[in-house]
C-alpha positions, 0 to 999 in steps of 0.5 A: 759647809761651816767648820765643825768641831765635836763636844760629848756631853756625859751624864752618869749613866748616859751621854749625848754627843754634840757636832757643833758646826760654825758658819763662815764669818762672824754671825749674830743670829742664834744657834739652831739645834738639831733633833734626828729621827728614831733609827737615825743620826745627826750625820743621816738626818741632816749631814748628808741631807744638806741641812748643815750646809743650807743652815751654816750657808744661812749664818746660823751656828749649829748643834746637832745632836745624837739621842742615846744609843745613835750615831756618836753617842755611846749605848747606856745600859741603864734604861732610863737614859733612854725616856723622853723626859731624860734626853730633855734634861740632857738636852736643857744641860747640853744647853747650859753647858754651852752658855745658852741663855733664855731668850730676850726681845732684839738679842739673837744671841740668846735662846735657841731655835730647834728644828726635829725630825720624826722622834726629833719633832716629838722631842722638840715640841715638848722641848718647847712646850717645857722649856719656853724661856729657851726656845725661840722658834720651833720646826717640826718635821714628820710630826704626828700627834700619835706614838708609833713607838708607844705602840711596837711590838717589842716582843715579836720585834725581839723575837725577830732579832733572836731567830728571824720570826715574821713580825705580824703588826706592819708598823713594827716591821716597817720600824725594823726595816728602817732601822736595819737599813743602817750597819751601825745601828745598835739594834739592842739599844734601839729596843731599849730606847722603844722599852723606854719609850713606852713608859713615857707615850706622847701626849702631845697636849700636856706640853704645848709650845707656845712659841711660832712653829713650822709643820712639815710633812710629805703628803704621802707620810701616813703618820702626819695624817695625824699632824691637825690634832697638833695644830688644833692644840697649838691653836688653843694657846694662840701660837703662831703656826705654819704648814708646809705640805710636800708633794710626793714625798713620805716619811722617810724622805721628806728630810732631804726635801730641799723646799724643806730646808728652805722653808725652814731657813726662811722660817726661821729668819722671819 
């Protein structure tokens, strides 16, 4: 794996951290940002998956960063830290900060590629879809065009945390589940996250990227039976698409799926 070093990024009431991992050798492509999943990290989603590796290997310079409240990232208490359009604007100045600079046709130094996963592919199709001057290439993973977030049950989910009661809806407890799986999961401010969540629900069609992007998903991951409606707007600005299915895989491990690094890697070569 690439030499790594960390940068925080603080605003003033949230924060975004930065593992910024360098290739080996010098390098003239362009950097490739990370985008994690909900309940999740950059260490989780693409450390311990070998996407850092397969990415650095590949000669690509890469940010991966940790949303509010996972991974590194300290757990603001304001609540608006935690909306979309706030990680964004973080994300666009984390960008800045590291003199990224629009994209321009035969300089790979300038712009960025984005890959995401989960809550990270919903944040890097809006991304792209706002920020088109700085995005070069787009890969979605475990994308859907529906909002499991938008639509948890915030108050048995509380009510769990408080003294155990079951929690009747399956996609609220199945989010609970995963997001226990991992110790050092805040869980408040994963709820506050879902709060925030809630006041900004994904609408996938007032965003549309228009740059090339790759669409992953396992076959068995249920949320991507909802991956078409994406393809459907993104054919409506004529954006160059991919698909790649994945046999036997679901939503919580297609991420480590090697045919997925690779098809990424490739992808973004192109």
């Amino acid at each position: 794996m690439g030499r790594s070093h960390e940068h925080l990024v603080e605003g003033t009431a949230n924060a975004l951290s930065l593992s910024i991992y360098e290739p080996e050798g010098a390098t003239r492509l362009r950097p490739v940002v990370l985008l994690h999943g909900f309940a999740s990290s950059s260490d989780l989603n693409w450390v311990k998956s070998g996407w850092i590796r397969a990415l650095t290997e590949a000669g690509r310079k890469v940010l991966a960063v940790d949303l509010p409240g996972h991974g590194t990232s300290p757990a603001p208490e304001d609540l608006d830290a935690y909306t979309p359009s706030r990680m964004r604007a973080d994300l666009l100045q984390l960008l800045m900060d590291q003199g990224i600079t629009p994209c321009k046709d035969g300089d790979p130094n300038s712009g960025v590629d984005v890959v995401g996963y989960s809550l990270g592919a919903r944040l890097a199709w809006e991304f792209g879809g706002t920020q088109p001057q700085l995005v070069n290439r787009l890969v979605l993973g475990g994308p859907a065009s529906i909002d499991p977030l938008a639509a948890f049950d915030l108050e048995a989910a509380q009510q769990f945390l408080a003294d155990g009661s079951s929690v009747a809806d399956e996609s609220t407890a199945d989010l609970l589940r995963m997001a226990q799986t991992v110790e050092s999961n805040d869980m408040f401010s994963l709820m506050s996250m879902i709060q925030a969540i809630k006041t900004e629900p994904f609408a996938p069609e007032q965003m549309i990227p228009t740059m090339p992007a790759l669409l992953v998903a396992g076959d068995g991951d249920s949320l991507a039976t909802t991956m078409p409606r994406l393809t459907e707007l993104l054919d409506t600005r004529n954006t160059k698409r991919a698909i790649l299915w994945l046999p036997g895989r679901d939503h919580a491990n297609a991420v480590t799926s090697r045919e997925f690094k690779n098809a990424a890697v490739e992808f973004l070569a192109s």
